[in-house]
TILOPA-136847 format. One record per residue (C-alpha): x, y, z; residue number from 1; residue in three letters. Coordinates in steps of 0.02 Angstrom, whole numbers, plus 50000, padded with zeros to 5 digits. Example, Ala and Ser with C-alpha at 12.3 -4.5 7.8 and 13.67 -1.06 7.14 Angstrom:
<atoms>
ATOM  east  north  up  seq  type
ATOM  50615  49775  50390  1  ALA
ATOM  50684  49947  50357  2  SER
</atoms>
This chain:
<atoms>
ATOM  east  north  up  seq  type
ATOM  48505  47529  50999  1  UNK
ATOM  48508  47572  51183  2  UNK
ATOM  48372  47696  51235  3  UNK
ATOM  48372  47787  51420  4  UNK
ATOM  48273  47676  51551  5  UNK
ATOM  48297  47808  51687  6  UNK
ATOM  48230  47982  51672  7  UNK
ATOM  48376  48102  51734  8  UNK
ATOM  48341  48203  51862  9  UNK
ATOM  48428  48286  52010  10  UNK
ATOM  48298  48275  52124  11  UNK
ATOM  48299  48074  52107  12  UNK
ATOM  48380  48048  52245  13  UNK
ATOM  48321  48162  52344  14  UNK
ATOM  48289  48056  52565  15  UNK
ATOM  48210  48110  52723  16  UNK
ATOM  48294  48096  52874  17  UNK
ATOM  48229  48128  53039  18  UNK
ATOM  48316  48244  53164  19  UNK
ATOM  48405  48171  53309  20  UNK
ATOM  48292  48147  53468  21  UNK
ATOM  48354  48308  53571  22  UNK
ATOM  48302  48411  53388  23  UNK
ATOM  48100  48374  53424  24  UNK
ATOM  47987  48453  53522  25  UNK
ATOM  47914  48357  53642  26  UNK
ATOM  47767  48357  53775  27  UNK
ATOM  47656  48445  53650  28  UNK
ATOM  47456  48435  53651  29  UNK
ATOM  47427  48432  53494  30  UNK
ATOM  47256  48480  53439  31  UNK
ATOM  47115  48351  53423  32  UNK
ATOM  47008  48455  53326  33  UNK
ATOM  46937  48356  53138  34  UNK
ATOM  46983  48490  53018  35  UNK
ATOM  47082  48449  52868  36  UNK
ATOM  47222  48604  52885  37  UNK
ATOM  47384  48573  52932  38  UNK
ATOM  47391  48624  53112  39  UNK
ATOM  47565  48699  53112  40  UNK
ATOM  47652  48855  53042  41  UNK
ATOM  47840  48864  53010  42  UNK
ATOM  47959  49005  52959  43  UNK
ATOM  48141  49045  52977  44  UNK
ATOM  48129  49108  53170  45  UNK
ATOM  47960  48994  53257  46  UNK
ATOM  47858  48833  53247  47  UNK
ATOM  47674  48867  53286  48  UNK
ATOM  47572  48708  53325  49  UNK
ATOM  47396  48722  53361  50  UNK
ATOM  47377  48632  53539  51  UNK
ATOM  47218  48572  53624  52  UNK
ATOM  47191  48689  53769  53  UNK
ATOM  47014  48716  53908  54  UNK
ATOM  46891  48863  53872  55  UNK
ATOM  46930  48931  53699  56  UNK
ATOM  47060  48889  53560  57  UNK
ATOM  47243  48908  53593  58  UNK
ATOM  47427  48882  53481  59  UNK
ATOM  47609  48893  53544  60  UNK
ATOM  47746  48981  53474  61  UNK
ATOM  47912  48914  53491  62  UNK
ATOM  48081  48991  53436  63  UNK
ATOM  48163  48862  53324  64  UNK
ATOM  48327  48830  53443  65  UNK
ATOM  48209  48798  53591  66  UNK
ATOM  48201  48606  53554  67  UNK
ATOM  48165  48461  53679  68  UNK
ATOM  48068  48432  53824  69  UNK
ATOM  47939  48593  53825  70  UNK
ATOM  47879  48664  53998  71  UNK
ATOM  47711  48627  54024  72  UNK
ATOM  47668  48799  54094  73  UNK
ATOM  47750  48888  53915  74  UNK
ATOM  47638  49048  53874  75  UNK
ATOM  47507  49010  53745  76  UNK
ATOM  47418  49122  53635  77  UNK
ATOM  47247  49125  53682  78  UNK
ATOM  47141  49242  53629  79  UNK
ATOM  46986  49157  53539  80  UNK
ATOM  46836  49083  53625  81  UNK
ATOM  46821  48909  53514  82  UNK
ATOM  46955  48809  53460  83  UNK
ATOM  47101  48871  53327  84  UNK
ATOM  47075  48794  53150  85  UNK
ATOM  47223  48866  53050  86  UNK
ATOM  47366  48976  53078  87  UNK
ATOM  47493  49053  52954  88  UNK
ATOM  47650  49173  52948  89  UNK
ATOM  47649  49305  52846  90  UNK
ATOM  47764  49288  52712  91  UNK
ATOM  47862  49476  52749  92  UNK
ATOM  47881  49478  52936  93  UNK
ATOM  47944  49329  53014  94  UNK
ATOM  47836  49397  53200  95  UNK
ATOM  47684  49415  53130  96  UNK
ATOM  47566  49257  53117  97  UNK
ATOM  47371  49251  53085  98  UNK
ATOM  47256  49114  53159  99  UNK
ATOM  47071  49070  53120  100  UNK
ATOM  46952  48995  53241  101  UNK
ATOM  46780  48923  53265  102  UNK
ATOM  46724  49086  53354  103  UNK
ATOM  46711  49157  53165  104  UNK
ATOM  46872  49281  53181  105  UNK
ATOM  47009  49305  53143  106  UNK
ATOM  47152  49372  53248  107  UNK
ATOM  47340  49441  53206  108  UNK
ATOM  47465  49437  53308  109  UNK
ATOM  47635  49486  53363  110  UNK
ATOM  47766  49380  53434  111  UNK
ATOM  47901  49450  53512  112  UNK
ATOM  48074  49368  53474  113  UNK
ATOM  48103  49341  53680  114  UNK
ATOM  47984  49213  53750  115  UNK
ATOM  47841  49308  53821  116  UNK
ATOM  47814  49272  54047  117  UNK
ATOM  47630  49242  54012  118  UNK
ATOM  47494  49214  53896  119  UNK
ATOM  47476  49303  53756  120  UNK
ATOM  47291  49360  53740  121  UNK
ATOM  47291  49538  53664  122  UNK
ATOM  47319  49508  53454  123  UNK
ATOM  47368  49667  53350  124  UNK
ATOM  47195  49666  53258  125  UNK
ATOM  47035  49560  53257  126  UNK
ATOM  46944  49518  53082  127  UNK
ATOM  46776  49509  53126  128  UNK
ATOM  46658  49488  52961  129  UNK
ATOM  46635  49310  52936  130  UNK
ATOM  46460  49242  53040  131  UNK
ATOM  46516  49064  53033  132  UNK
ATOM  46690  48967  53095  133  UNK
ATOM  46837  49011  52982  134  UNK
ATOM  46942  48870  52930  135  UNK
ATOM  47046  48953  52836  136  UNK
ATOM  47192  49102  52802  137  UNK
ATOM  47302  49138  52675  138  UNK
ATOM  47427  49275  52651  139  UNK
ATOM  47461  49362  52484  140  UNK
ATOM  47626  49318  52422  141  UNK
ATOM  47675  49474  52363  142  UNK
ATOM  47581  49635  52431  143  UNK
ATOM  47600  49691  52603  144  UNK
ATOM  47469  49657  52749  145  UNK
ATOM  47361  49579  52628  146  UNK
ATOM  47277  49416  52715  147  UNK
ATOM  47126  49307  52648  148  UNK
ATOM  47014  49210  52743  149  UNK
ATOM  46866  49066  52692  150  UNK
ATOM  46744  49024  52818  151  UNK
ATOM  46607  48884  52832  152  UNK
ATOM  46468  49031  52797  153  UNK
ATOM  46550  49001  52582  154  UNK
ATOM  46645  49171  52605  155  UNK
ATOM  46808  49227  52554  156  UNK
ATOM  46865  49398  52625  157  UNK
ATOM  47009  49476  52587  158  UNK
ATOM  47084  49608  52731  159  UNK
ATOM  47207  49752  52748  160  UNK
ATOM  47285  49683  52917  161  UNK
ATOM  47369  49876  52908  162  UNK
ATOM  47199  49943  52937  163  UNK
ATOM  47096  49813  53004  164  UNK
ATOM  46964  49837  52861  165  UNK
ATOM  46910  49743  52736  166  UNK
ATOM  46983  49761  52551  167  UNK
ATOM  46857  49635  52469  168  UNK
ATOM  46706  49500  52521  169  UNK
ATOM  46675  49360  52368  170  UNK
ATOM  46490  49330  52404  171  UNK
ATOM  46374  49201  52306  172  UNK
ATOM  46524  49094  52218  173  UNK
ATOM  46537  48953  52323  174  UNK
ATOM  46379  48860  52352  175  UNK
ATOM  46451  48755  52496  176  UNK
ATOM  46606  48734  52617  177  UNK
ATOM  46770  48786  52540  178  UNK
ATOM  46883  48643  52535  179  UNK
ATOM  47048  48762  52522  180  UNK
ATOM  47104  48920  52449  181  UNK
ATOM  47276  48948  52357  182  UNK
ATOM  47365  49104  52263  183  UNK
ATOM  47455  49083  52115  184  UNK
ATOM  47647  49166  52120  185  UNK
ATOM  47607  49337  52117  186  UNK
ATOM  47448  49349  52197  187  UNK
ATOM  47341  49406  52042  188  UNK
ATOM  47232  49260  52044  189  UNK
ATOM  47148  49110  52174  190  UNK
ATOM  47118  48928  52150  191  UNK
ATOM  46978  48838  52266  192  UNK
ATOM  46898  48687  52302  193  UNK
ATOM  46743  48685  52372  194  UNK
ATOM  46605  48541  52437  195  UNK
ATOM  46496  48563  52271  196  UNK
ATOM  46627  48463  52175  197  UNK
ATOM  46696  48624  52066  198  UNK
ATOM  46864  48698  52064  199  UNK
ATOM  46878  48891  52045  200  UNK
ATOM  47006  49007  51963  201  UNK
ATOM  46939  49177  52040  202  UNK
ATOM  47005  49343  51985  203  UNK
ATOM  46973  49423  52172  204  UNK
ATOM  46980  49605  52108  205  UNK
ATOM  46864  49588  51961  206  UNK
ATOM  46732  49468  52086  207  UNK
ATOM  46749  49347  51949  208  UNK
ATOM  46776  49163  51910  209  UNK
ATOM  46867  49170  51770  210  UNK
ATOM  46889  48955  51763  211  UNK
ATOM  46796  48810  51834  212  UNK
ATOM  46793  48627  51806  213  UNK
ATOM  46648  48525  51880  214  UNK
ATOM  46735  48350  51969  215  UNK
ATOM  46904  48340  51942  216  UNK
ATOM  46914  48188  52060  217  UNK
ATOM  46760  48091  52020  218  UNK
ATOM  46743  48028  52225  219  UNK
ATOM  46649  48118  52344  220  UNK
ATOM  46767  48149  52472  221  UNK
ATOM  46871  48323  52485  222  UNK
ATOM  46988  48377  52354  223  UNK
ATOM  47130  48492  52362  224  UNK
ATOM  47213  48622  52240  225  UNK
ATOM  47370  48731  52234  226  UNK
ATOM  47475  48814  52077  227  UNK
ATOM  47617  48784  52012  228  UNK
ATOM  47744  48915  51955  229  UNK
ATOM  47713  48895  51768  230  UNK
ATOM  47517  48948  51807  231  UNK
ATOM  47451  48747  51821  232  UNK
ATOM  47341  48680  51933  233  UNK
ATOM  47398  48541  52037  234  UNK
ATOM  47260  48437  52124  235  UNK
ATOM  47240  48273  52246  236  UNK
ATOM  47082  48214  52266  237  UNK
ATOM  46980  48030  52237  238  UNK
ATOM  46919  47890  52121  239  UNK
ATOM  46745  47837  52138  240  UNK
ATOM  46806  47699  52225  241  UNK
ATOM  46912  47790  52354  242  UNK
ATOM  47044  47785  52271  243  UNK
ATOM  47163  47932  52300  244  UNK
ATOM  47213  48008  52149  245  UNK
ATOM  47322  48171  52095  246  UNK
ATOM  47300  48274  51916  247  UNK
ATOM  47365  48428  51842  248  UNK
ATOM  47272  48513  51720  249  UNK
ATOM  47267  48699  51636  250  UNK
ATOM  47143  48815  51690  251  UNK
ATOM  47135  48883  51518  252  UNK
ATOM  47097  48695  51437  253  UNK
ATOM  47005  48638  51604  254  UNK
ATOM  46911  48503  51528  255  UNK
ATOM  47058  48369  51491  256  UNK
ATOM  47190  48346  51639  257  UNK
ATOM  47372  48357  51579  258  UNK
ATOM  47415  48223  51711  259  UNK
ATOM  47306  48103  51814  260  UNK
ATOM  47370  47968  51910  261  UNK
ATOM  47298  47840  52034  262  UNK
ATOM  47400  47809  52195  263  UNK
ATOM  47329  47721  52361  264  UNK
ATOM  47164  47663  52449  265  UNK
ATOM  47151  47789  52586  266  UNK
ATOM  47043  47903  52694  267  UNK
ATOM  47164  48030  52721  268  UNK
ATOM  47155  48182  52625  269  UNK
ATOM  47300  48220  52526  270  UNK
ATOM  47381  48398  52587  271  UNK
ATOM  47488  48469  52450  272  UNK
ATOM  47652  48563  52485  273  UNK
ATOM  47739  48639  52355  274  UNK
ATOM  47917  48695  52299  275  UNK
ATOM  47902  48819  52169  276  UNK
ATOM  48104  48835  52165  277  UNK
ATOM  48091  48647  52102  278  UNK
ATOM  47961  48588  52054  279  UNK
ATOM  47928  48457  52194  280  UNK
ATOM  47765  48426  52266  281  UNK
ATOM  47749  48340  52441  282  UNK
ATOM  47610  48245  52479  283  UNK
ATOM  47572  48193  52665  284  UNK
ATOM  47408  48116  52716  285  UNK
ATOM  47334  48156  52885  286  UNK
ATOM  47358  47979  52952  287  UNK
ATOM  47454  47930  52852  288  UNK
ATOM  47668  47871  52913  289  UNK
ATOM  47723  47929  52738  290  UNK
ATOM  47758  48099  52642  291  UNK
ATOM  47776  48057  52416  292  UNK
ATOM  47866  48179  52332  293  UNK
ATOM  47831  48196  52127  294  UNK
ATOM  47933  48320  51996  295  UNK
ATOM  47833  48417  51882  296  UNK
ATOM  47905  48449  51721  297  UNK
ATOM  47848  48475  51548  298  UNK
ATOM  47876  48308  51479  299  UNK
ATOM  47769  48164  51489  300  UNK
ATOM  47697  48087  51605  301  UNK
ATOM  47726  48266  51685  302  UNK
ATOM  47727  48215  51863  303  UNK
ATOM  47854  48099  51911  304  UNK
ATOM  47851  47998  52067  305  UNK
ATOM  48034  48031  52143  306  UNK
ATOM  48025  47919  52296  307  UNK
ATOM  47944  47908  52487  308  UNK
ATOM  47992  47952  52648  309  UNK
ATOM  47903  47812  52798  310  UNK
ATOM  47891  47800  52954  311  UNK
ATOM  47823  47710  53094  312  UNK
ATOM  47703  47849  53164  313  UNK
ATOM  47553  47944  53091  314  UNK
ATOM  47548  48106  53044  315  UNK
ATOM  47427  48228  53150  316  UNK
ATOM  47479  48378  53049  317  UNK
ATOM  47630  48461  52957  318  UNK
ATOM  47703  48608  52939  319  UNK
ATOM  47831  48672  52778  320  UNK
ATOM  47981  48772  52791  321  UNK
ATOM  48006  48895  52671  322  UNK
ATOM  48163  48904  52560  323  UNK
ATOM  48264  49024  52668  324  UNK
ATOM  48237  48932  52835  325  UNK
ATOM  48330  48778  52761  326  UNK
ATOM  48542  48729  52785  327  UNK
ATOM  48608  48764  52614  328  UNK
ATOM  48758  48695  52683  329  UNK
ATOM  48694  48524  52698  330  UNK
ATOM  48612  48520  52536  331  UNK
ATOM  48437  48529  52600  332  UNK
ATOM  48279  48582  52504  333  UNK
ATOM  48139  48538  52614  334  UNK
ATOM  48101  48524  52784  335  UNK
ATOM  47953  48458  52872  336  UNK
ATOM  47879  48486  53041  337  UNK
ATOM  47789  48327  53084  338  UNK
ATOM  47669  48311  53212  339  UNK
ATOM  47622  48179  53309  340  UNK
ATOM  47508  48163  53467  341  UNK
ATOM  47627  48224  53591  342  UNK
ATOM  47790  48287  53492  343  UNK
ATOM  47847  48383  53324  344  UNK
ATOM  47985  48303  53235  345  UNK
ATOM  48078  48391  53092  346  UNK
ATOM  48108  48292  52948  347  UNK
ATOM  48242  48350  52825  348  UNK
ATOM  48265  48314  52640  349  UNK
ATOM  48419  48314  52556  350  UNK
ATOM  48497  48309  52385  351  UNK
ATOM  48645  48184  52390  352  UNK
ATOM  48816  48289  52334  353  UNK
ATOM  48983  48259  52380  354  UNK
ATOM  49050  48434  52363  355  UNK
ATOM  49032  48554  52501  356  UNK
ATOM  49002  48712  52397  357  UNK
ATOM  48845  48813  52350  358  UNK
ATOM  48758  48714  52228  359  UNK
ATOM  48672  48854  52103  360  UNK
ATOM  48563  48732  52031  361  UNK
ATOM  48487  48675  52194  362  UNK
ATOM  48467  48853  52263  363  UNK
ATOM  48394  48971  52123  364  UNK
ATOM  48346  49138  52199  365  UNK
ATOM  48202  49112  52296  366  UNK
ATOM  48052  49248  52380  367  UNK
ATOM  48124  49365  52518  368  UNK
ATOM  48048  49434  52661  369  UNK
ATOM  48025  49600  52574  370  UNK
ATOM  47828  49628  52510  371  UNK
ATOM  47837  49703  52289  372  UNK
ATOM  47656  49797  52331  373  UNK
ATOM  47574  49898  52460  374  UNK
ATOM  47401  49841  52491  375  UNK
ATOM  47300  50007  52389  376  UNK
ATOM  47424  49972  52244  377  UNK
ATOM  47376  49774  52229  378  UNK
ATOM  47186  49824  52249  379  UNK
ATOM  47213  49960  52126  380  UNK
ATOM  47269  49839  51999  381  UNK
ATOM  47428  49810  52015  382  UNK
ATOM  47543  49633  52007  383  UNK
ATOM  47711  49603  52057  384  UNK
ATOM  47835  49443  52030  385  UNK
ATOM  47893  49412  52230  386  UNK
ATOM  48074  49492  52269  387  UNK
ATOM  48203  49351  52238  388  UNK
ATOM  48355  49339  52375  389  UNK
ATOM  48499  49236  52360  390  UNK
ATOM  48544  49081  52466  391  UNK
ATOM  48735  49078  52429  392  UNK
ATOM  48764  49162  52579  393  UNK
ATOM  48623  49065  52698  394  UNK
ATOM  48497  49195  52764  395  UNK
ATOM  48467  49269  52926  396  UNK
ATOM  48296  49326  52981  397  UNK
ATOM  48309  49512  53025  398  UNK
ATOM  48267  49596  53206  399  UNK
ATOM  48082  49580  53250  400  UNK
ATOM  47975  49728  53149  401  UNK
ATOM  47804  49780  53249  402  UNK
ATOM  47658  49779  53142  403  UNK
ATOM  47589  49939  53139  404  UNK
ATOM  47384  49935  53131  405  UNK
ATOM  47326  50116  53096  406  UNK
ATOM  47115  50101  53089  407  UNK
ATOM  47015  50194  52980  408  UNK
ATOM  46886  50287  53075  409  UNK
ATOM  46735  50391  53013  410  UNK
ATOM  46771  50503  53150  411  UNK
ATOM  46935  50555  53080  412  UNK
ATOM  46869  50610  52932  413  UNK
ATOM  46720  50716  53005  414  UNK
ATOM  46738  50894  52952  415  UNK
ATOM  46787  51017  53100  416  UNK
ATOM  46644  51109  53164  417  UNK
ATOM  46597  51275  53090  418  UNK
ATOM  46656  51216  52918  419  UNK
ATOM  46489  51142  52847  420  UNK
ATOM  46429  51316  52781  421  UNK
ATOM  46602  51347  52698  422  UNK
ATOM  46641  51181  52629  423  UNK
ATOM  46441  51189  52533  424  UNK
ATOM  46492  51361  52455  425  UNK
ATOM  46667  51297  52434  426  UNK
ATOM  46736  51150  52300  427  UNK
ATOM  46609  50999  52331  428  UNK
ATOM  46753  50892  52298  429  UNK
ATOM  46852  50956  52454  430  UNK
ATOM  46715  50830  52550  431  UNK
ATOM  46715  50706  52407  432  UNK
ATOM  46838  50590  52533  433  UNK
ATOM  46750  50592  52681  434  UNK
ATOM  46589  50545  52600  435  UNK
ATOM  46658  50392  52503  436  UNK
ATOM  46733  50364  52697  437  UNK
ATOM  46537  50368  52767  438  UNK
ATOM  46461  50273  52621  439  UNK
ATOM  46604  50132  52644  440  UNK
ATOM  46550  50139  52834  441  UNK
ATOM  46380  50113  52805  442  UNK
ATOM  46424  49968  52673  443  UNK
ATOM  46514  49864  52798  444  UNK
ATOM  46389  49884  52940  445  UNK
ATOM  46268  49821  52817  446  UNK
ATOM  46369  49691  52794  447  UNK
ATOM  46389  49638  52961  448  UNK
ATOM  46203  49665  53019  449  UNK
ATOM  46161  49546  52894  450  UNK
ATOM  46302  49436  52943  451  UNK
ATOM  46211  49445  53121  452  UNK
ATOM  46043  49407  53058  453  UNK
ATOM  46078  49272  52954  454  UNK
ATOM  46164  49180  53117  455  UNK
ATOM  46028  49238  53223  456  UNK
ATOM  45919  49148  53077  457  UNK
ATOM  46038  48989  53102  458  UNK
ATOM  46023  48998  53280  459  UNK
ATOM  45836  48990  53297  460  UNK
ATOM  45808  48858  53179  461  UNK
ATOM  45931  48767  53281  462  UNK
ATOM  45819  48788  53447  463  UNK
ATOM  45677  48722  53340  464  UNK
ATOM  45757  48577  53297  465  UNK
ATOM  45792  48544  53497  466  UNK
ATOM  45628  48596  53561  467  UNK
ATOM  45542  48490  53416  468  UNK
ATOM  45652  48343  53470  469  UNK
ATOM  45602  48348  53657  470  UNK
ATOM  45402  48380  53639  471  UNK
</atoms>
């Protein structure tokens, strides 16, 4: 009796290839900052790479064709004082990216689909509510202008980028640095790691953790989570003996994993990127030469080690194409931007097929540019499945679309003057509005005077510690 050695799957053959030399960008400064993110931001239309740069943080945007040697005096975007620690496109407008920064804001920006003469140093709106460096951003896959961001002050805000004001703040449920922050498919719940060991399922409307599992990784260094389409949690973390290890497990069974599997001795954490389309997670190490790629599936083991893409040079960061930026044409399901000191290389993976047609089964419908929800309707409640496109045809990015930013002022809802006597013999509720408007107001100034206070606090103690140190 014969009985099947090799587990079937389309995906087993699935090699990286580098691009030809004239495909890279080269004479890049890649940022030397130590912060686990990824450091570059990919989309149909740019490659944003975070680059080291004097007095304040900068990243460059360039468009995707624009490959080679790049002129050392290309326009930067440089508006924040400290040095940029993540940057992101937003999932339904392929001009609009956000970046995060040491100088504890966040900033959204516009880029224009010519290159730009000169520095760009004006963003669209600044996000100012966090009193420590932000690390990280994260837009909602699903409802429009919705962006969340996790700073070292153990705060997750969520913002309407449309209005410049903040939707919600999740206070007092992360006793120590977030590790990362992911969304599930449609944006109705968050996954995060954090430096107190635990990872969280929050629901971010109802300000409530609604699953948590203490240690997934039993090591001490940082772990990292993400979720799959079926509603798993996917994480990489460590052994108590530094081993690196991965595990899946079910936030509504938390306490045994579904999968957990040793791989390597390493320092490098393990950055998860993952195709929901297929079910492929890549894993590439900062510092590491190599990016693993593993199928998840619903039979055991689970997750299934496919194969590994090596090189000779380490990894500095890495950015991750989504579906509709890739060459259906060639077969292609991922493509990688990897970073090294000086230069980003694309690395392409690719199915093996002989025929030259569409191949349905590698190309399901995947997310479109187009947002399901407006921002009130997700805060409201709401949850939408992403708007599926089809690849059959390849897609093309559409004309650049401005992000309009219209703020909510106080002022604008001040009644005219004259009207006070009429509106208090009038319908109360005819002011109802405006005072919810004031109240609001007041809410988030008391929010960020406390913000202020508490680094004021920080600040002082720190000029104890130095004048203590030098009596």
């Amino acid at each position: 009796m014969s009985r099947r050695v090799v587990r079937q799957s389309k995906f087993r053959h699935v090699f990286g290839q580098p691009v030809k030399a004239d495909q890279m960008y080269e004479d890049i400064r890649v940022s030397k900052v130590t912060w686990d993110s990824s450091f570059c931001a990919v989309n149909p239309k740019f490659v944003a790479i975070i680059v080291e740069s004097g007095g304040g943080g900068a990243f460059i945007v360039l468009p995707l064709a624009k490959t080679g040697r790049v002129d050392k005096n290309h326009p930067l975007v440089t508006g924040h004082t400290a040095p940029v620690l993540d940057i992101d496109w937003c999932p339904h407008n392929d001009n609009v990216i956000a970046s995060a920064s040491e100088d504890t804001t966040v900033m959204v920006w516009q880029i224009p689909d010519y290159v730009p003469v000169r520095n760009m140093t004006e963003p669209v709106v600044t996000l100012e509510g966090h009193s420590k460096r932000v690390g990280i951003i994260a837009w909602h896959p699903t409802a429009r202008n919705v962006l969340l961001s996790a700073g070292s002050d153990n705060l997750v805000i969520l913002w309407n980028v449309g209005t410049g004001e903040t939707l919600l703040a999740l206070e007092d449920m992360h006793a120590d640095l977030i590790y990362n922050v992911g969304w599930n498919r449609n944006g109705s719940l968050l996954v995060t790691t954090c430096k107190d060991k635990r990872v969280r399922v929050i629901d971010p409307r109802k300000r409530q953790v609604v699953a948590e599992r203490f240690a997934p990784h039993e090591g001490m260094r940082p772990v990292r989570a993400i979720f799959t389409r079926e509603g798993h949690i996917f994480t990489t973390g460590f052994t108590r003996m530094s081993q690196r290890e991965l595990g899946l497990w079910d936030p509504n069974n938390f306490e045994e994993p579904i999968a957990l599997q040793e791989m390597d001795t390493s320092n490098g954490v393990l950055l998860p990127f993952y195709d929901p389309d297929s079910s492929i997670v890549y894993l590439c190490g900062k510092g590491d030469s190599s990016i693993r790629y593993f199928e998840i599936t619903d039979e055991a083991p689970y997750v299934h080690y496919l194969s590994t893409y090596s090189s000779k040079e380490p990894q500095r960061g890495m950015g991750f194409m989504p579906k509709r930026g890739l060459d259906v044409s060639k077969c292609e399901i991922a493509r990688f931007f990897k970073l090294h000191e000086r230069k980003c290389e694309p690395i392409v993976m690719t199915v093996p097929r002989k025929s030259d047609l569409f191949q349905d089964d590698l190309y399901p419908d995947t997310p479109g540019p187009e947002p399901a929800l407006e921002a009130d309707e997700w805060l409201a409640g709401k949850d939408a499945e992403p708007i599926l496109i089809s690849l059959r045809d390849g897609y093309v990015p559409v004309k650049n679309r401005e992000l309009k930013v219209v703020k909510k002022n106080i002022l604008d809802n001040r009644p005219p003057p004259g009207s006070r006597r009429s509106q208090s013999t009038g319908d109360a509720n005819l002011s109802r509005p405006a005072l919810e408007e004031v109240l609001e107001e007041i809410r988030a100034l008391k929010e960020t005077v406390r913000a202020h206070e508490k680094r004021i606090s920080d600040l002082e103690d720190k000029l104890c510690q130095f004048t203590n140190g030098t009596e």
